[in-house]
C-alpha positions as CSV (number, residue, x, y, z in Angstrom):
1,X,0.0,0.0,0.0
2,X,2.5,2.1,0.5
3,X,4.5,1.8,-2.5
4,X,1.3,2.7,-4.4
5,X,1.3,5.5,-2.8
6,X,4.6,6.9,-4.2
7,X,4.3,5.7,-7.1
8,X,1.2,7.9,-7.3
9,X,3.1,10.8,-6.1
10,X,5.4,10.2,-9.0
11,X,2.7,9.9,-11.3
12,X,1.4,13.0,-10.2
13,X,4.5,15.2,-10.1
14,X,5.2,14.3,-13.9
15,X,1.7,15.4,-15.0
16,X,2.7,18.5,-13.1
17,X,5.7,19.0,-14.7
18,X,4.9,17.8,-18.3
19,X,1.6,20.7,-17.8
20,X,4.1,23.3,-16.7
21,X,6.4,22.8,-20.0
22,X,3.1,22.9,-22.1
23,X,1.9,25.7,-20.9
24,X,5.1,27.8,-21.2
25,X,4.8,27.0,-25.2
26,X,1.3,28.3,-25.3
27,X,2.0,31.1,-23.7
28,X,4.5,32.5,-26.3
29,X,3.8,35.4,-28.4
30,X,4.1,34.8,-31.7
31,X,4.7,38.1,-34.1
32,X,1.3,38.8,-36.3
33,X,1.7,38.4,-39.9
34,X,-0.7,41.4,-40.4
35,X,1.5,44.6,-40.4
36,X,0.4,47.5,-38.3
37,X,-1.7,50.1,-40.1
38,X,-0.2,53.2,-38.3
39,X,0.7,55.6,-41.0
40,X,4.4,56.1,-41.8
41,X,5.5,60.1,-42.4
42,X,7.2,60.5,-45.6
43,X,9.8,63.0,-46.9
44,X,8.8,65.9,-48.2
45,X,9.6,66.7,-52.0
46,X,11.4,69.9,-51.0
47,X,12.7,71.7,-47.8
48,X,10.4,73.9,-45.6
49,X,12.0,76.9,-47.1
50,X,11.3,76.7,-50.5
51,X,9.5,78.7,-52.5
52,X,8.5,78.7,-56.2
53,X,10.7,80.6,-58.7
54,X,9.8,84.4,-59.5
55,X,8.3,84.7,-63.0
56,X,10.9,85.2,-65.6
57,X,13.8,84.2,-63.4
58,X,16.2,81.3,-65.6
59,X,19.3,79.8,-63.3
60,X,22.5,79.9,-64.7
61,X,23.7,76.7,-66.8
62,X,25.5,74.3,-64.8
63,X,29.3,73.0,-65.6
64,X,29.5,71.1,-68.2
65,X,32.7,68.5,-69.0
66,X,34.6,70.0,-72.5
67,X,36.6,67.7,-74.4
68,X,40.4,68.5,-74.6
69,X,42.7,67.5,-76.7
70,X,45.8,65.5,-75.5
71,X,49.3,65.9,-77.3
72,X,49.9,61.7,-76.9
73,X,49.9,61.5,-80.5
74,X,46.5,59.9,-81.9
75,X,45.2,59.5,-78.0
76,X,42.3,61.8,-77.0
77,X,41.4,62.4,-73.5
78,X,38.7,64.2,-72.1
79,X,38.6,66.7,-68.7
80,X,36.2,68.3,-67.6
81,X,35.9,72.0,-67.3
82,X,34.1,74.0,-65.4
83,X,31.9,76.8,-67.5
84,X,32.7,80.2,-66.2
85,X,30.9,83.7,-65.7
86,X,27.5,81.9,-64.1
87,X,26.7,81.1,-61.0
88,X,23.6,78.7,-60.0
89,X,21.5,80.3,-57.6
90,X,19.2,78.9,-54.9
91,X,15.4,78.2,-55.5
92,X,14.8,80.9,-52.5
93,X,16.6,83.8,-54.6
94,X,14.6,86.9,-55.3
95,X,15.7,89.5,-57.6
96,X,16.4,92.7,-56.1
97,X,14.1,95.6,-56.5
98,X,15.1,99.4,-55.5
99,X,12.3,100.5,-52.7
100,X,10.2,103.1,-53.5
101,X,10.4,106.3,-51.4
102,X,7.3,108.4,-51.0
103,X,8.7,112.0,-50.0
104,X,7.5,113.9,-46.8
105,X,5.2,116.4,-47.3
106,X,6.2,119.7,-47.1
107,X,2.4,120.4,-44.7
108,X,3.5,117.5,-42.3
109,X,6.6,118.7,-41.5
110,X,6.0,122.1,-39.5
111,X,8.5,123.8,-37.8
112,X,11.1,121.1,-37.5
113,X,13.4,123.3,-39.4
114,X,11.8,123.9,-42.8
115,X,9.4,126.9,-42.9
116,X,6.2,127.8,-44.5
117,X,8.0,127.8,-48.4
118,X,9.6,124.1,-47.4
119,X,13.3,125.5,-47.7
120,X,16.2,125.0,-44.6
121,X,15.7,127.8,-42.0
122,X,18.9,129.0,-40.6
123,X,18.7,130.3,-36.8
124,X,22.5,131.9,-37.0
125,X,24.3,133.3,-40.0
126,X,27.3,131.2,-41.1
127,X,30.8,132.4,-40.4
128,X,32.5,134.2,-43.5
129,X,35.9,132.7,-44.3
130,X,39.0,134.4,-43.6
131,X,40.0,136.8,-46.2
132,X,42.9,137.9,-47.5
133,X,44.5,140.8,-46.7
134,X,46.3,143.0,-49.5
135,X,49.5,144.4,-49.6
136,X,50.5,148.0,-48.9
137,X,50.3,150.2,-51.3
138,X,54.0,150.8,-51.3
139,X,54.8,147.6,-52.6
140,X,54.2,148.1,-55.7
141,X,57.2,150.5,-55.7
142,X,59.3,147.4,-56.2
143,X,60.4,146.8,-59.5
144,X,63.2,145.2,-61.4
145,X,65.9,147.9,-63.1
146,X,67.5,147.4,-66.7
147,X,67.6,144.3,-69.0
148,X,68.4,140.6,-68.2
149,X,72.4,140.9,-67.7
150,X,74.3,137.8,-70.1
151,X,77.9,137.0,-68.6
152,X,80.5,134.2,-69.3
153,X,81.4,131.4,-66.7
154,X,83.4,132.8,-64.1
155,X,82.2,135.9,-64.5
156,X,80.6,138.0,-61.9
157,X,76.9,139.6,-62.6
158,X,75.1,142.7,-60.9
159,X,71.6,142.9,-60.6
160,X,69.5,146.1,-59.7
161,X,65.8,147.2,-59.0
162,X,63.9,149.9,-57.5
163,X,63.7,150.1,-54.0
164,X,61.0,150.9,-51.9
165,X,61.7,154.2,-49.9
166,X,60.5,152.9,-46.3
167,X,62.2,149.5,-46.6
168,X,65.9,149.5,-46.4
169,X,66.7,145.8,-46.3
170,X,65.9,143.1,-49.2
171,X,66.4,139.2,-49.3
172,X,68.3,138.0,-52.8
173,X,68.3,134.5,-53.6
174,X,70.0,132.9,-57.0
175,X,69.1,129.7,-58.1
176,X,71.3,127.7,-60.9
177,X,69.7,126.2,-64.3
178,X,68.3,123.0,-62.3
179,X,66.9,124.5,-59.9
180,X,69.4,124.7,-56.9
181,X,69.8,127.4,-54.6
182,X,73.2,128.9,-54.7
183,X,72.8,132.2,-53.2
184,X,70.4,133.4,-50.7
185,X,71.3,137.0,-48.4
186,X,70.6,140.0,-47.4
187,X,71.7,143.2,-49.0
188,X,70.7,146.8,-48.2
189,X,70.2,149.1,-50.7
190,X,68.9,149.0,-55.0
191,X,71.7,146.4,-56.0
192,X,73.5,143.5,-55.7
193,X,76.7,142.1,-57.2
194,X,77.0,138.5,-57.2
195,X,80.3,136.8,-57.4
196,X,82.0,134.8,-59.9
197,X,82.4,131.4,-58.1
198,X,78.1,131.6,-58.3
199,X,78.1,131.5,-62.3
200,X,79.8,127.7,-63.0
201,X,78.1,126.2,-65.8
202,X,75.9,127.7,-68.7
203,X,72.7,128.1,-69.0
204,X,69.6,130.2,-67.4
205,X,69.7,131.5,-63.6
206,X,67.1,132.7,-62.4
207,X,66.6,135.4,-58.9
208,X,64.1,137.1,-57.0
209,X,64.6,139.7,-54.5
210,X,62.1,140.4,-51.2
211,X,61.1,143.3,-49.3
212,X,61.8,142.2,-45.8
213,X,61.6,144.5,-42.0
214,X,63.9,144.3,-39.8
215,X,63.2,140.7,-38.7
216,X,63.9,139.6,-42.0
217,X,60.3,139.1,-42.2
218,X,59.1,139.3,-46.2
219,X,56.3,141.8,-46.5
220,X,56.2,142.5,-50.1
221,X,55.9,140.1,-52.9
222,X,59.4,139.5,-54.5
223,X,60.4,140.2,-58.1
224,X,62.1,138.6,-60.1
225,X,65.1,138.0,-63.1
226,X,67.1,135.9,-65.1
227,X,71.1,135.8,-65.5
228,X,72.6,134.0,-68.8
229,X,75.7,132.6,-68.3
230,X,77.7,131.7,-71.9
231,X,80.6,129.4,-72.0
């Protein structure tokens, strides 16, 4: 009796177990073979920027490959080239327009500066520019004397003008053929004689002579002279 016993336990525990294993494969999910009908988004055809072209606008052709000659003998090879003076521009590009201005009228703008007649209205005259001041009288007392005097080289040359009767000093400057100083004093006095070592090569000198106080400040405007020098 008691062997029947177990071997009814035994019985028992192998239906238990042999029910557990079953119902682990039942309980499986298997994956439908209906696909879900949730909708899928889609890409758009263009960006969320873009905008249709403006009427009579036409891009710019794109590069295109040019065949070019290779100098292998009978060989031809072809590279491509890039087509200049365009530039392809983006579908977004609008062409530029100037903006229109619609002028103030002259009713609306009261007395922010413009008066009844619409033209500026200046509260304070504008300062005159600083004039210039002419020259004593006297000044035109000052001429050059005699003819243009022609020397040699190595010669000496005197130069005279008409003095001024309430200046008694005068600045004398000589300049050579290109332009060089090569004498510049002061002399009292209607004359000058310059010395020999001044006169070295031919050609044209030129001088000018200034009224000047007695700060050696010029007051007058100078005259002037030419010295030819002959070889």
């Amino acid at each position: 009796m008691r062997k029947g016993w177990i071997v009814l336990g035994l019985v028992t525990a192998l239906v238990l177990v042999l029910a557990g294993c079953g119902g682990d494969d039942g309980g499986e999910t298997k994956p439908s073979a209906t696909p879900s009908q949730t909708p899928q988004p889609s890409p758009t055809p263009y960006p969320p920027t873009w905008t249709p072209l403006p009427p009579g606008f036409v891009p710019s052709p794109s590069p295109e490959a040019v065949e070019v000659e290779s100098n292998a003998g009978s060989e031809e090879a072809t590279e491509a080239e890039p087509v200049t003076g365009g530039q392809v521009l983006p579908p977004t590009w609008t062409p530029w327009s100037r903006p229109t201005v619609t002028p103030l009228p002259t009713s609306a703008l009261g007395d922010n500066g413009l008066n009844d007649g619409g033209s500026l209205s200046i509260s304070s005259p504008v300062p005159q520019a600083p004039t210039w001041t002419p020259l004593p009288d006297y000044c035109n007392e000052l001429n050059p004397r005699g003819e243009d005097p022609e020397i040699y080289i190595g010669e000496a040359a005197t130069i005279k003008w008409d003095p001024i009767a309430s200046v008694p000093m005068y600045l004398v400057e000589v300049r050579q053929p290109g332009g060089g100083i090569v004498l510049n004093e002061y002399t009292e006095g209607a004359s000058m004689t310059i010395s020999s070592e001044t006169f070295e090569a031919r050609g044209v000198y030129g001088w000018q002579v200034w009224p000047v106080d007695a700060n050696g400040m010029q007051i007058c405007f100078p005259i002037s002279g030419e010295i030819i020098v002959l070889d």
